[in-house]
C-alpha positions as CSV (number, residue, x, y, z in Angstrom):
1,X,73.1,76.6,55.6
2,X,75.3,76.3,52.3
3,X,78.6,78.5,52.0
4,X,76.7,80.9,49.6
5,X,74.3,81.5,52.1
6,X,76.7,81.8,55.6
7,X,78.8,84.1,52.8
8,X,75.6,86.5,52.2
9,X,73.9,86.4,55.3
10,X,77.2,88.4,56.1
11,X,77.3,90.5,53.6
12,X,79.3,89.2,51.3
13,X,78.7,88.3,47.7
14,X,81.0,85.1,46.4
15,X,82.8,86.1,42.8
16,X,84.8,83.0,42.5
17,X,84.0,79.3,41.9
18,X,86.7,78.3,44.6
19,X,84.1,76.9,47.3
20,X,82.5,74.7,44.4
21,X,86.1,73.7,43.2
22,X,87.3,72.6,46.7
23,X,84.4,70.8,47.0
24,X,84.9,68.9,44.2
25,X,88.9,68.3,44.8
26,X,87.4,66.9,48.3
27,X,86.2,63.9,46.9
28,X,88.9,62.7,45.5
29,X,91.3,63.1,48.5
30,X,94.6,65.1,49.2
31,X,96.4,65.0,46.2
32,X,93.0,66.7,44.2
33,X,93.2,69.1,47.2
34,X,96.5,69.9,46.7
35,X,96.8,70.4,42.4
36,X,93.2,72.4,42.8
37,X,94.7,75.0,45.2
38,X,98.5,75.2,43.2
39,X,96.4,75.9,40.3
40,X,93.8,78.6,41.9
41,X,96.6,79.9,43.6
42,X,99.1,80.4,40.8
43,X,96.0,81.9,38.8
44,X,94.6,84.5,41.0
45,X,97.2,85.2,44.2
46,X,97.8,88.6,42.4
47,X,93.9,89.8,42.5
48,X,93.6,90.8,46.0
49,X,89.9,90.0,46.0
50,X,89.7,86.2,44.5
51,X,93.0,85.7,46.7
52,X,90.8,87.1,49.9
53,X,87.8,84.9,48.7
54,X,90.4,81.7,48.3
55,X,91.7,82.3,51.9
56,X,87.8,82.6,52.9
57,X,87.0,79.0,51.3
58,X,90.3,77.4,52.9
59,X,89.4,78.5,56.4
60,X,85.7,76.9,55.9
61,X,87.2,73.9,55.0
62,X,89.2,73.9,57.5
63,X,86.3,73.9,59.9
64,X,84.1,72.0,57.4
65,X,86.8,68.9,57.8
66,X,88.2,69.1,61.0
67,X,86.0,66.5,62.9
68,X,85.6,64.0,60.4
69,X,88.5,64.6,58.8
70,X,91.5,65.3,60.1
71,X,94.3,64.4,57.4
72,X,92.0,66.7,54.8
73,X,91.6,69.4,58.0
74,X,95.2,69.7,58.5
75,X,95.9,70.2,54.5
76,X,93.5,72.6,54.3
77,X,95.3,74.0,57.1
78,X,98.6,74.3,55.7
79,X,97.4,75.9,52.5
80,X,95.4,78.4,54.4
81,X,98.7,79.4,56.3
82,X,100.4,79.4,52.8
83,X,97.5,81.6,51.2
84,X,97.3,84.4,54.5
85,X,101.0,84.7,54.5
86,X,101.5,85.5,51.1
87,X,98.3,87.8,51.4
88,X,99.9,89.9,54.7
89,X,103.1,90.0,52.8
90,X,102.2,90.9,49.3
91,X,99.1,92.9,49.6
92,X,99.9,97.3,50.2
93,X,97.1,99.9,50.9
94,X,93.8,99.8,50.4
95,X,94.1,95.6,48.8
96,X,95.2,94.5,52.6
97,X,92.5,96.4,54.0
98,X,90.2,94.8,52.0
99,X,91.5,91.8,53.1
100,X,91.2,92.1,56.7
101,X,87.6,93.5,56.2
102,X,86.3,90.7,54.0
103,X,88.3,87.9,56.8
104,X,87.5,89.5,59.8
């Protein structure tokens, strides 16, 4: 089952070209992990639903790499702990309980 599909057969709809842009970065290690993320991040952190759908992808690929790849896993990891904190911190109102719907 692709991301697309897991995403819908939950009821949500992807807006963003994050998954496919991670999974690019992914094949050319850490450092293409890192500069996609800075860039999506600095982009969209201050729309509340491509920010929720960027924390959505870096939790998958947290779980996508954390057998086979550990190093890329624990990345992942840290960004997605970069990403949420921002979200609970930044987001007011109706935008963080959007957020916790959608991740929940």
């Amino acid at each position: 089952m692709t991301f697309r599909e897991f995403m819908a057969e939950n009821g949500y709809m992807l807006q963003t070209t994050f998954w496919s842009d991670f999974s690019i970065a992914d094949r050319f290690g850490l450092p293409a992990v890192q500069d996609t993320f800075n860039r999506a991040f600095a982009e969209w952190k201050q729309s509340y639903k491509y920010l929720t759908e960027l924390i959505l992808v870096l939790n998958h690929k947290i779980w996508q790499h954390y057998e086979a790849a550990s190093e890329m896993a624990k990345l992942y990891n840290i960004l997605w702990m970069q990403a949420d904190q921002y979200a609970i911190e930044n987001l007011k109102g109706s935008e963080l309980e959007y957020y916790y719907e959608v991740t929940d």
